[in-house]
PDB file with SEQRES, HELIX, SHEET and CRYST1 records, atoms N, CA, C and O in Angstrom:
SEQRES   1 A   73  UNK UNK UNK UNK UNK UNK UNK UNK UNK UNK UNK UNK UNK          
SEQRES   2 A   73  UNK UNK UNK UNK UNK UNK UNK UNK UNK UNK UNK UNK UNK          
SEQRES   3 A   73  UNK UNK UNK UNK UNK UNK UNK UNK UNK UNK UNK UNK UNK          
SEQRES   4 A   73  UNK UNK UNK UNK UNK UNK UNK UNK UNK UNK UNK UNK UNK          
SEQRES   5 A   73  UNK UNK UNK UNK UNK UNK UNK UNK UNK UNK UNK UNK UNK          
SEQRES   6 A   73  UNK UNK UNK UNK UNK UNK UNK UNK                              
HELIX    1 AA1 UNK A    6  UNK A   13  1                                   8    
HELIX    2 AA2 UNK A   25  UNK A   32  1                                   8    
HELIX    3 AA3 UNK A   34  UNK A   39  1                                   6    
HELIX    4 AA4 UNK A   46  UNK A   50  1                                   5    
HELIX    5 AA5 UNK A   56  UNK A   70  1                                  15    
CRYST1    1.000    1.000    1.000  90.00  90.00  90.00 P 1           1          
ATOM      1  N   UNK A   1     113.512   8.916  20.523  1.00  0.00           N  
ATOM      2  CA  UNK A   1     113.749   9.013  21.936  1.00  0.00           C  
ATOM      3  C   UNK A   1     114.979   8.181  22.256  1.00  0.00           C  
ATOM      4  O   UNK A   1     114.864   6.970  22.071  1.00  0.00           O  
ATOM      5  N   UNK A   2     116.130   8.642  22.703  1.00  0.00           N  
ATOM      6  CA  UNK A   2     116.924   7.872  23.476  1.00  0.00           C  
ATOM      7  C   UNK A   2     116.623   6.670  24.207  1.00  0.00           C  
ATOM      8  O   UNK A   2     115.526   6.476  24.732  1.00  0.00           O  
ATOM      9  N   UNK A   3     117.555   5.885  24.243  1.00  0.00           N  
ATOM     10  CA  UNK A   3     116.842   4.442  25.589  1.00  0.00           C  
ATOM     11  C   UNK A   3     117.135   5.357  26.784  1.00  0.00           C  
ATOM     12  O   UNK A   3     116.715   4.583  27.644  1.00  0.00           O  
ATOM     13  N   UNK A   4     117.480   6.266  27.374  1.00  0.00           N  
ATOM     14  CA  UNK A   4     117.792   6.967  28.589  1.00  0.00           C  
ATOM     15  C   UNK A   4     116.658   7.570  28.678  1.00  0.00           C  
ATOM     16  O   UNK A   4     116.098   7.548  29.773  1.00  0.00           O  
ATOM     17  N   UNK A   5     116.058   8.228  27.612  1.00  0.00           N  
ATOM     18  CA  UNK A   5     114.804   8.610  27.496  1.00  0.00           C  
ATOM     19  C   UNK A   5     113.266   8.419  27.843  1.00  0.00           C  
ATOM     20  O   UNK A   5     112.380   9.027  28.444  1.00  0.00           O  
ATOM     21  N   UNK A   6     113.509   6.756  26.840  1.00  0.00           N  
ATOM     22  CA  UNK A   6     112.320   6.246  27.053  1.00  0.00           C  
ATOM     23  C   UNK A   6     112.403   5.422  28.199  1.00  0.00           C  
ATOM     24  O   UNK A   6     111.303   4.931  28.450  1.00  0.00           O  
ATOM     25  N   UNK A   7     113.233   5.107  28.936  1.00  0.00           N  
ATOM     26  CA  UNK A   7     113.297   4.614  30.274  1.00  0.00           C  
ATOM     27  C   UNK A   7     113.161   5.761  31.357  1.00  0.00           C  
ATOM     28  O   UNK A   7     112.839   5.485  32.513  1.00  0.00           O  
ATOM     29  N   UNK A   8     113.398   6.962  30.976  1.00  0.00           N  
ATOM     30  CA  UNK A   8     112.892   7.546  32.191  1.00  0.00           C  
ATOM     31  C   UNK A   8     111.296   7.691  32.253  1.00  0.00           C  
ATOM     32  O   UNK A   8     110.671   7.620  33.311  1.00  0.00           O  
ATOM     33  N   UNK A   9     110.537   7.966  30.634  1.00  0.00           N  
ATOM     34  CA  UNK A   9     109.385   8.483  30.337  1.00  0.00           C  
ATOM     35  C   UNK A   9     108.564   7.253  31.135  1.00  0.00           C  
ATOM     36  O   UNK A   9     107.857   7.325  32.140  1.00  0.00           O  
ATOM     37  N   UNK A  10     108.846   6.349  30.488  1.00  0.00           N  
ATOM     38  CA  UNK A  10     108.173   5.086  31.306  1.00  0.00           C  
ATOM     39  C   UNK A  10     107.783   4.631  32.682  1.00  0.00           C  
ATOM     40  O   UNK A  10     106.715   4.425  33.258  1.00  0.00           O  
ATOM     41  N   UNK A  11     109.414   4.531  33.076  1.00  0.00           N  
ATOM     42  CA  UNK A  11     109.526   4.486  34.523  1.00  0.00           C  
ATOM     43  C   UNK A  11     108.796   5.778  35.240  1.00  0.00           C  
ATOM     44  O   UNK A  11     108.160   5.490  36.254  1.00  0.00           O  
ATOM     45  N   UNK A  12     108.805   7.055  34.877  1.00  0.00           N  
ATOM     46  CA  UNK A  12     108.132   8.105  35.452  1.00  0.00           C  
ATOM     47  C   UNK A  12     106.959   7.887  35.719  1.00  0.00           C  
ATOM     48  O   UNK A  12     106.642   7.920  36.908  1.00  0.00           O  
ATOM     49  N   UNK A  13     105.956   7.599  34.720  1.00  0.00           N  
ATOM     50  CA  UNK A  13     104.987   7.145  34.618  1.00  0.00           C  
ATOM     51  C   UNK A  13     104.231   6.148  35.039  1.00  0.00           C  
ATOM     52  O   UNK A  13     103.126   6.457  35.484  1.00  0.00           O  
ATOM     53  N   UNK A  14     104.555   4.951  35.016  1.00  0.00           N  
ATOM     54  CA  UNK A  14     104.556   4.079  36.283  1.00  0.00           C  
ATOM     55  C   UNK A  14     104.711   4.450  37.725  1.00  0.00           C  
ATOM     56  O   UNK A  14     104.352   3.654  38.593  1.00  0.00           O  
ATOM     57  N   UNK A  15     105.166   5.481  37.994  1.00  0.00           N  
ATOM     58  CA  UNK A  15     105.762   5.571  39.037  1.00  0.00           C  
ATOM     59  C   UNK A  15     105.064   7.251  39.886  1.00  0.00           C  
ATOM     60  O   UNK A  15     105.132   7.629  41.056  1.00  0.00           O  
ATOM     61  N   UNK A  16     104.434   7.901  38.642  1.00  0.00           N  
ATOM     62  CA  UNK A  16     104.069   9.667  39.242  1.00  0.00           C  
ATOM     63  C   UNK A  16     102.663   9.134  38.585  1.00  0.00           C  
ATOM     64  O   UNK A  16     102.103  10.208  38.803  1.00  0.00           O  
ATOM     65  N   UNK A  17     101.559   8.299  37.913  1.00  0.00           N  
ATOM     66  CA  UNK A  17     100.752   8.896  37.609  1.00  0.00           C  
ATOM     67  C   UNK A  17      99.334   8.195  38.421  1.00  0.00           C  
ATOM     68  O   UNK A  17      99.171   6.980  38.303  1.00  0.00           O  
ATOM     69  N   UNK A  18      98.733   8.686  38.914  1.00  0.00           N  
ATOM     70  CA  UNK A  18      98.044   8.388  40.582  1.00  0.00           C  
ATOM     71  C   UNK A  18      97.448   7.598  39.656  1.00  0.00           C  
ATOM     72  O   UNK A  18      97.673   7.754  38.456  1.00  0.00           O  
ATOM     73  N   UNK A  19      96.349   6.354  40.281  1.00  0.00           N  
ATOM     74  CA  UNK A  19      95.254   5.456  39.824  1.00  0.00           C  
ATOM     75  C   UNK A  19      93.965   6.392  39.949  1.00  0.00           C  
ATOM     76  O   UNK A  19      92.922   6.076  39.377  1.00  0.00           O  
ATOM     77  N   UNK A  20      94.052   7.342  40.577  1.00  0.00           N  
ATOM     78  CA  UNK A  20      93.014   8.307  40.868  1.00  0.00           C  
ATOM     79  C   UNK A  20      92.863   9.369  39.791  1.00  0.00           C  
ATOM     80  O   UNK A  20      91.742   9.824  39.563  1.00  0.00           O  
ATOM     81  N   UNK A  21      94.086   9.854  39.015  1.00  0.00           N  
ATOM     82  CA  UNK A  21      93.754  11.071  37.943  1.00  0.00           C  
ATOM     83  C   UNK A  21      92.883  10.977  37.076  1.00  0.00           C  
ATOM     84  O   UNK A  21      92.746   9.815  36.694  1.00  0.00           O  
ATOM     85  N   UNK A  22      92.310  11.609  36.654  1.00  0.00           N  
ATOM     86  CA  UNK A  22      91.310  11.889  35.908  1.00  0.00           C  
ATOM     87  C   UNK A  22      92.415  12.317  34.598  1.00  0.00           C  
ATOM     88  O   UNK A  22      93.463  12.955  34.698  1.00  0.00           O  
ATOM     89  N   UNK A  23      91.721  11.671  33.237  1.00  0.00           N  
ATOM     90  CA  UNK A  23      92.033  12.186  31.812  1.00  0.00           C  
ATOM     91  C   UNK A  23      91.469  13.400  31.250  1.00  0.00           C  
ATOM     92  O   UNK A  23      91.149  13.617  30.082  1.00  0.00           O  
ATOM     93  N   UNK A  24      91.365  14.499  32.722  1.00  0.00           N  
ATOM     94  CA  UNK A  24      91.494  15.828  31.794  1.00  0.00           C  
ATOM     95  C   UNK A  24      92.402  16.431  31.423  1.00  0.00           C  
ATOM     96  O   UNK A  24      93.534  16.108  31.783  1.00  0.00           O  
ATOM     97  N   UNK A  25      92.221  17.303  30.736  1.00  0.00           N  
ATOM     98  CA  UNK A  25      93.155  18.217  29.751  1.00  0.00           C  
ATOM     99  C   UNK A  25      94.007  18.887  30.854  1.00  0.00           C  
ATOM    100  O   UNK A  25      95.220  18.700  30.755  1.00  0.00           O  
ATOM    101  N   UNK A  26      93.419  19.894  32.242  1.00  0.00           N  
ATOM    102  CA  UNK A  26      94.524  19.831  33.177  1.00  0.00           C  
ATOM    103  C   UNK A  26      95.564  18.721  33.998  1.00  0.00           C  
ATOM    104  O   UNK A  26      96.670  18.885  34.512  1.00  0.00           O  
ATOM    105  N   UNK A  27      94.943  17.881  33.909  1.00  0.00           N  
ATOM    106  CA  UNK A  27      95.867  17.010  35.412  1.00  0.00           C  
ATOM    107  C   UNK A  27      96.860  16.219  33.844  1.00  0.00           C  
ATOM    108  O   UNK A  27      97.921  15.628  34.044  1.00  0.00           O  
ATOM    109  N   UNK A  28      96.506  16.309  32.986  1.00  0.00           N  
ATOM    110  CA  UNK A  28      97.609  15.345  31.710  1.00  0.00           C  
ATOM    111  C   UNK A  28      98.618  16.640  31.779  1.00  0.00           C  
ATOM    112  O   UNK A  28      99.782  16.254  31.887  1.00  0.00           O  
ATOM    113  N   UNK A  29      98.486  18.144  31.745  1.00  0.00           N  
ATOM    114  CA  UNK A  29      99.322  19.070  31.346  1.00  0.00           C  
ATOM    115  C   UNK A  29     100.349  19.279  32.662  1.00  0.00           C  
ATOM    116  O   UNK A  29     101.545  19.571  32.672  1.00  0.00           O  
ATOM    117  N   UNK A  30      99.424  19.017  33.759  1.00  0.00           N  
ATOM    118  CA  UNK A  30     100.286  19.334  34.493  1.00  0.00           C  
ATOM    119  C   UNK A  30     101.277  18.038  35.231  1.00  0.00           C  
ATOM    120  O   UNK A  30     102.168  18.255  36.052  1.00  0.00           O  
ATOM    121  N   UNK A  31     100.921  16.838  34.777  1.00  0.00           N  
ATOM    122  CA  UNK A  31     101.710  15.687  34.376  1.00  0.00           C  
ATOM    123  C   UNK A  31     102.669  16.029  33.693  1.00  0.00           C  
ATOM    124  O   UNK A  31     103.818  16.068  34.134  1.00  0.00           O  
ATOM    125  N   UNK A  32     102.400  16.273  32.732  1.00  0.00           N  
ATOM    126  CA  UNK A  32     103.741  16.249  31.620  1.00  0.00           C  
ATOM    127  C   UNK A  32     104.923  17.616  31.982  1.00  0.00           C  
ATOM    128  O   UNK A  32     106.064  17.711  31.530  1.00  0.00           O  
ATOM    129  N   UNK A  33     104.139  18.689  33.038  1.00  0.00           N  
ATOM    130  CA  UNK A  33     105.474  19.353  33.312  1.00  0.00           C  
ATOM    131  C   UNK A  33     106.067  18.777  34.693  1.00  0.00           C  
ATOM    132  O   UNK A  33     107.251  18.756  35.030  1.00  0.00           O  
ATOM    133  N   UNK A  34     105.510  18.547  35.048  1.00  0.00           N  
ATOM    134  CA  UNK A  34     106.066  17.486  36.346  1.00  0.00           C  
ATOM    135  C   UNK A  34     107.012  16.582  35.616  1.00  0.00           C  
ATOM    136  O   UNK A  34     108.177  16.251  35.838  1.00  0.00           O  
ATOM    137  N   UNK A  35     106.108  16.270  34.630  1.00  0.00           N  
ATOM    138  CA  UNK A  35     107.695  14.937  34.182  1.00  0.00           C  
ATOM    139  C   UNK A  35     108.999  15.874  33.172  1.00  0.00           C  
ATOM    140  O   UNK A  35     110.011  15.329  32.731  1.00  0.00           O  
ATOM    141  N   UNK A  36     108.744  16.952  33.028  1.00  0.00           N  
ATOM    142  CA  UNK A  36     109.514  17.412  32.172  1.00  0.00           C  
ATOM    143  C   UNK A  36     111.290  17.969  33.568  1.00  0.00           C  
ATOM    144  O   UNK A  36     112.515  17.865  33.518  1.00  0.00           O  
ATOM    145  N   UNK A  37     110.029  18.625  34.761  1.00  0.00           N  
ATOM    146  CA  UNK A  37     110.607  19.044  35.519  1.00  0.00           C  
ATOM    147  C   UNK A  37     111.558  18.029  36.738  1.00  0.00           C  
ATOM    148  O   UNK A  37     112.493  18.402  37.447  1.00  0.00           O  
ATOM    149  N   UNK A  38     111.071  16.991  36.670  1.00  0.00           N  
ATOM    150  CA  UNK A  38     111.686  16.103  37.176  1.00  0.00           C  
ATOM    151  C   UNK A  38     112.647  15.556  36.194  1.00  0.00           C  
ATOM    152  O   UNK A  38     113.798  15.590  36.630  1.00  0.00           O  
ATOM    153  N   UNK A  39     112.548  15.112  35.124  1.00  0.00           N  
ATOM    154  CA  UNK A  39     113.487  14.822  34.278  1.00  0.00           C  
ATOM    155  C   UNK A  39     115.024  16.004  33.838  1.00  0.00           C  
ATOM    156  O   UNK A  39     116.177  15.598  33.699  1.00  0.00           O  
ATOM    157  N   UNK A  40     114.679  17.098  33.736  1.00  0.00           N  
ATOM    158  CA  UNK A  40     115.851  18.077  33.892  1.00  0.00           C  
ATOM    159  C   UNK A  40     116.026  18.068  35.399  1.00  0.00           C  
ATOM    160  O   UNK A  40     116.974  18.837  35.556  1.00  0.00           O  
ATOM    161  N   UNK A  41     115.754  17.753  36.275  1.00  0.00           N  
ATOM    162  CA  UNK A  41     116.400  17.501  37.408  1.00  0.00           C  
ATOM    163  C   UNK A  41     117.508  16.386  37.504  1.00  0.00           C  
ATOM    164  O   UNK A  41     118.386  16.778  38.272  1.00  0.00           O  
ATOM    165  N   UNK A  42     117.683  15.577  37.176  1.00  0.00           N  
ATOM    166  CA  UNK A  42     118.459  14.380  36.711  1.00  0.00           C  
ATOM    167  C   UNK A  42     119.055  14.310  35.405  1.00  0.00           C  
ATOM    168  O   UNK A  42     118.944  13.292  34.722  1.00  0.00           O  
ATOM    169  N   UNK A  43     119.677  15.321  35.018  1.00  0.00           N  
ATOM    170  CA  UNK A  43     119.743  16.174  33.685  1.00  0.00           C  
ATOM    171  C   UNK A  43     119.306  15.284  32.308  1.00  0.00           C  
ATOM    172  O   UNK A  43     120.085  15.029  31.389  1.00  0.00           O  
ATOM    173  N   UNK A  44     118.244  14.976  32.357  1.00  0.00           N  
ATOM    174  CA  UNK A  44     118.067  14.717  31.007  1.00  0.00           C  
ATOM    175  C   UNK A  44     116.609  15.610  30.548  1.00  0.00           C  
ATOM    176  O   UNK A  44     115.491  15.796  31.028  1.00  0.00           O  
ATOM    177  N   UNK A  45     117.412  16.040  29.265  1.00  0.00           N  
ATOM    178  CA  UNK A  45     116.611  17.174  28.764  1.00  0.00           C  
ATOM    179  C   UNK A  45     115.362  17.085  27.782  1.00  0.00           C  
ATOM    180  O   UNK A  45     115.611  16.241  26.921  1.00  0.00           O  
ATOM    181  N   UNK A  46     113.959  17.723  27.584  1.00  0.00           N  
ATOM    182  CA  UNK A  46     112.742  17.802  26.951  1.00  0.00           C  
ATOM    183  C   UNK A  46     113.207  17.073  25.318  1.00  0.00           C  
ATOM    184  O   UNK A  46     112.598  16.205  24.692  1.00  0.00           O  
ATOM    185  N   UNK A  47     114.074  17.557  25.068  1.00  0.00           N  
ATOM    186  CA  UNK A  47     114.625  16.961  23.260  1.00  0.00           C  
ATOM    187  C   UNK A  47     115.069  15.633  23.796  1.00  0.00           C  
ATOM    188  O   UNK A  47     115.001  15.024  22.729  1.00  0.00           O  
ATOM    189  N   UNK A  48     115.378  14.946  24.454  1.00  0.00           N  
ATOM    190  CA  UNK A  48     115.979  13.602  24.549  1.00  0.00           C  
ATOM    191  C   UNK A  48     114.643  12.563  24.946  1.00  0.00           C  
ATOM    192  O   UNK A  48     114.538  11.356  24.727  1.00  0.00           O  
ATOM    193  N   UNK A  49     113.846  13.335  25.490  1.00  0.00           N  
ATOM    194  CA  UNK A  49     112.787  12.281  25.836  1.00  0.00           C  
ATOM    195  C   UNK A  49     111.692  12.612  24.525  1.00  0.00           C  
ATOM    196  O   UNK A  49     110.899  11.799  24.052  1.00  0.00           O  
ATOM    197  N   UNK A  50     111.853  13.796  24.160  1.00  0.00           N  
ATOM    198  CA  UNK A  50     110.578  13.717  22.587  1.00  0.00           C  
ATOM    199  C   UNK A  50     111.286  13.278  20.891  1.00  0.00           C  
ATOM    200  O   UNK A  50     110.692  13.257  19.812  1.00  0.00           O  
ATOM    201  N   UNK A  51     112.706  12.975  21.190  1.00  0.00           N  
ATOM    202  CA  UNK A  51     113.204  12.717  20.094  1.00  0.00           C  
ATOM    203  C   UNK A  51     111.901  11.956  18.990  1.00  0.00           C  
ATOM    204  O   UNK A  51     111.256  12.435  18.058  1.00  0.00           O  
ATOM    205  N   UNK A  52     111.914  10.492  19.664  1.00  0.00           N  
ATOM    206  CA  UNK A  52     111.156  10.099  18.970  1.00  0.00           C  
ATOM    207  C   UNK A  52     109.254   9.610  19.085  1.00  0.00           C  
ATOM    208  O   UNK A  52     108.648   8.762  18.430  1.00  0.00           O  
ATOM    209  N   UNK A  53     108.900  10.263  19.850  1.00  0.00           N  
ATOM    210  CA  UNK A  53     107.283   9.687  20.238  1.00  0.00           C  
ATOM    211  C   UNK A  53     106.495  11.631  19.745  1.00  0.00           C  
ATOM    212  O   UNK A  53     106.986  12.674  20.176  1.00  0.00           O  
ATOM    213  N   UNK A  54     105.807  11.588  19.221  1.00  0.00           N  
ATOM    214  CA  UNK A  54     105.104  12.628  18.849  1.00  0.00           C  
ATOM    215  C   UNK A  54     104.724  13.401  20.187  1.00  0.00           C  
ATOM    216  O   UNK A  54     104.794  14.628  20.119  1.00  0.00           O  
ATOM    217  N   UNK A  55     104.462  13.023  20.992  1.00  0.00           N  
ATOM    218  CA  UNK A  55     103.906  13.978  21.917  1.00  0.00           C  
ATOM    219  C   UNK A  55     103.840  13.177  23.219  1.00  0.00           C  
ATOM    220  O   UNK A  55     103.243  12.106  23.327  1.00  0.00           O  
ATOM    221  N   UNK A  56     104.728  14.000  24.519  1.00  0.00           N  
ATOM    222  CA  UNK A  56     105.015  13.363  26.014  1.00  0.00           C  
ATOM    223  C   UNK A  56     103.143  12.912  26.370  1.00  0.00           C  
ATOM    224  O   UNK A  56     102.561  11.873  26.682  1.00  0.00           O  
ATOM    225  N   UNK A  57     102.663  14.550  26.067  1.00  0.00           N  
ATOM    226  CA  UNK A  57     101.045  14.889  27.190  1.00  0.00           C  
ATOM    227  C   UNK A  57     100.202  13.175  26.245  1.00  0.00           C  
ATOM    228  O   UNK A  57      99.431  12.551  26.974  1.00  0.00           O  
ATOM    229  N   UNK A  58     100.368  12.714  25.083  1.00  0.00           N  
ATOM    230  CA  UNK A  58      99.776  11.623  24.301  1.00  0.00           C  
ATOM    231  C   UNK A  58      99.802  10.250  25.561  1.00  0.00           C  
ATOM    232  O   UNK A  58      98.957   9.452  25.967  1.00  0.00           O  
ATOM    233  N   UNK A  59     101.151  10.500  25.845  1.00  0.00           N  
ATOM    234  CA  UNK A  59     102.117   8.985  26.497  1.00  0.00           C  
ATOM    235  C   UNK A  59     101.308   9.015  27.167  1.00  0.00           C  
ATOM    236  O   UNK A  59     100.354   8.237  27.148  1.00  0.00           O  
ATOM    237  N   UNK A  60     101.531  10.207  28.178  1.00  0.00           N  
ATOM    238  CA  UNK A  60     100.283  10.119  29.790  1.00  0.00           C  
ATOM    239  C   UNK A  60      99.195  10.039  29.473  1.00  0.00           C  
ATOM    240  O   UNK A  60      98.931   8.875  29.775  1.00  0.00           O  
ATOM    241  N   UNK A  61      98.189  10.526  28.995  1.00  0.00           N  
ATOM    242  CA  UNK A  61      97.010  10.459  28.452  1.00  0.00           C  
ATOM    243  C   UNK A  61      96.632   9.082  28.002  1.00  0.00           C  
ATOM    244  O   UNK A  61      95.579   8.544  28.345  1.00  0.00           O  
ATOM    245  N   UNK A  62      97.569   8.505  27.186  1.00  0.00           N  
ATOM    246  CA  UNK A  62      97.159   7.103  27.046  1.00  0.00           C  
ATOM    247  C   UNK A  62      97.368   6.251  28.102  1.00  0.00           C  
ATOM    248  O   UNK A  62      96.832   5.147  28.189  1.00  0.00           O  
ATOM    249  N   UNK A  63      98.260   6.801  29.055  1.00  0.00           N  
ATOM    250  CA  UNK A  63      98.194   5.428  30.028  1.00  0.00           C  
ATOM    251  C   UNK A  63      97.670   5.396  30.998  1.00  0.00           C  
ATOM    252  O   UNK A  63      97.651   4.404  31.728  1.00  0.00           O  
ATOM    253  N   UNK A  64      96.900   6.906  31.333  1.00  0.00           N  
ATOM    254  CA  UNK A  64      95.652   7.030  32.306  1.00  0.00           C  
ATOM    255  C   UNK A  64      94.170   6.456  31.281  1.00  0.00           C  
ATOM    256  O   UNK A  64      93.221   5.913  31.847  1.00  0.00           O  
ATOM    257  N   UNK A  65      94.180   6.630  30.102  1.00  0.00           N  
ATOM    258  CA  UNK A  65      93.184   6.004  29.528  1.00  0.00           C  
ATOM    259  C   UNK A  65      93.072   4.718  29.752  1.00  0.00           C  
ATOM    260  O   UNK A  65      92.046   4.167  30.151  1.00  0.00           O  
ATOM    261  N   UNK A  66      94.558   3.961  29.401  1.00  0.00           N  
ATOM    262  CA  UNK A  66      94.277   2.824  29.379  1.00  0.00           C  
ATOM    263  C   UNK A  66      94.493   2.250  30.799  1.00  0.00           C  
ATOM    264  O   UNK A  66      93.853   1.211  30.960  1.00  0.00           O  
ATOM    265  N   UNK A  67      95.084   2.566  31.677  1.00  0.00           N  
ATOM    266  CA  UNK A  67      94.400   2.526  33.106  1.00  0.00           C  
ATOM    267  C   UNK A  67      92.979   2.342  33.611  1.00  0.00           C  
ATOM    268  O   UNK A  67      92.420   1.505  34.318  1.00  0.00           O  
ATOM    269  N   UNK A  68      92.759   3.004  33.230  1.00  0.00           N  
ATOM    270  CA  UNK A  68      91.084   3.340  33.891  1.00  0.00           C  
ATOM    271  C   UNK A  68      90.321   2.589  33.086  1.00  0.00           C  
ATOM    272  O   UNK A  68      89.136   2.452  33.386  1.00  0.00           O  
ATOM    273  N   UNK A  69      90.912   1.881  31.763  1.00  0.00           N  
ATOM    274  CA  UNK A  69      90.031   0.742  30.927  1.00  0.00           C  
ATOM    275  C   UNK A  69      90.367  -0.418  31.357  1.00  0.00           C  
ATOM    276  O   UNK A  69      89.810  -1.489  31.115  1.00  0.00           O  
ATOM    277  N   UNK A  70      91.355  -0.202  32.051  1.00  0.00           N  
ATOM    278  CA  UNK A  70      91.514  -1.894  33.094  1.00  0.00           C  
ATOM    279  C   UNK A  70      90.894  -2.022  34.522  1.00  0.00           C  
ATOM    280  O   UNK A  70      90.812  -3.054  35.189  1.00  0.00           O  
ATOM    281  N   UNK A  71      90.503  -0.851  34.834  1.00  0.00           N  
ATOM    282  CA  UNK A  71      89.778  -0.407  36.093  1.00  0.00           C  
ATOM    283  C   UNK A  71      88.157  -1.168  35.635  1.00  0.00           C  
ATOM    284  O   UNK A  71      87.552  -1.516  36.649  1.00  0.00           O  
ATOM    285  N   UNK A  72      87.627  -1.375  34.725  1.00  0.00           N  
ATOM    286  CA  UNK A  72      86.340  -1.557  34.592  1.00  0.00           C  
ATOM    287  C   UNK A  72      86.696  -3.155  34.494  1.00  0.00           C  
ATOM    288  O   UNK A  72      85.656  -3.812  34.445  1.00  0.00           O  
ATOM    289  N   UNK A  73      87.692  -3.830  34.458  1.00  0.00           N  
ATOM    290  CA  UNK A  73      87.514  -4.849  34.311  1.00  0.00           C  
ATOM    291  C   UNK A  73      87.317  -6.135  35.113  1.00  0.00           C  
ATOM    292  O   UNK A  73      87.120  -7.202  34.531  1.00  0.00           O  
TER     293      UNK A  73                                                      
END                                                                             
């Protein structure tokens, strides 16, 4: 992943993923085109942000997981 990359993936994320979503299989998919679609809006493109992390829908998924495991605390 580019540093342009992983600073947008991040910052996106912090920033689009509600304290309220639920870690299902829809609201992570339709996360990750939201962030895909916002990110080619500001032209940076799907290959620059997956260069290097296996999978965007993983990123979100883990950080609504691990969200909601700080929620119990």
């Amino acid at each position: 992943m580019s540093a342009r990359g992983t600073d947008f993936l991040y910052k996106w994320i912090s920033n689009n993923v509600p304290e309220t979503v639920g870690s299902d299989m829809i609201s992570v998919a339709e996360l990750t085109q939201k962030l895909f679609a916002d990110a080619k809006a500001v032209g940076i493109g799907s290959t620059e942000i997956e260069e290097d992390t296996s999978s965007v829908y993983e990123a979100i998924l883990d950080a609504i997981v691990h969200h909601d495991a700080g929620l119990a605390d």
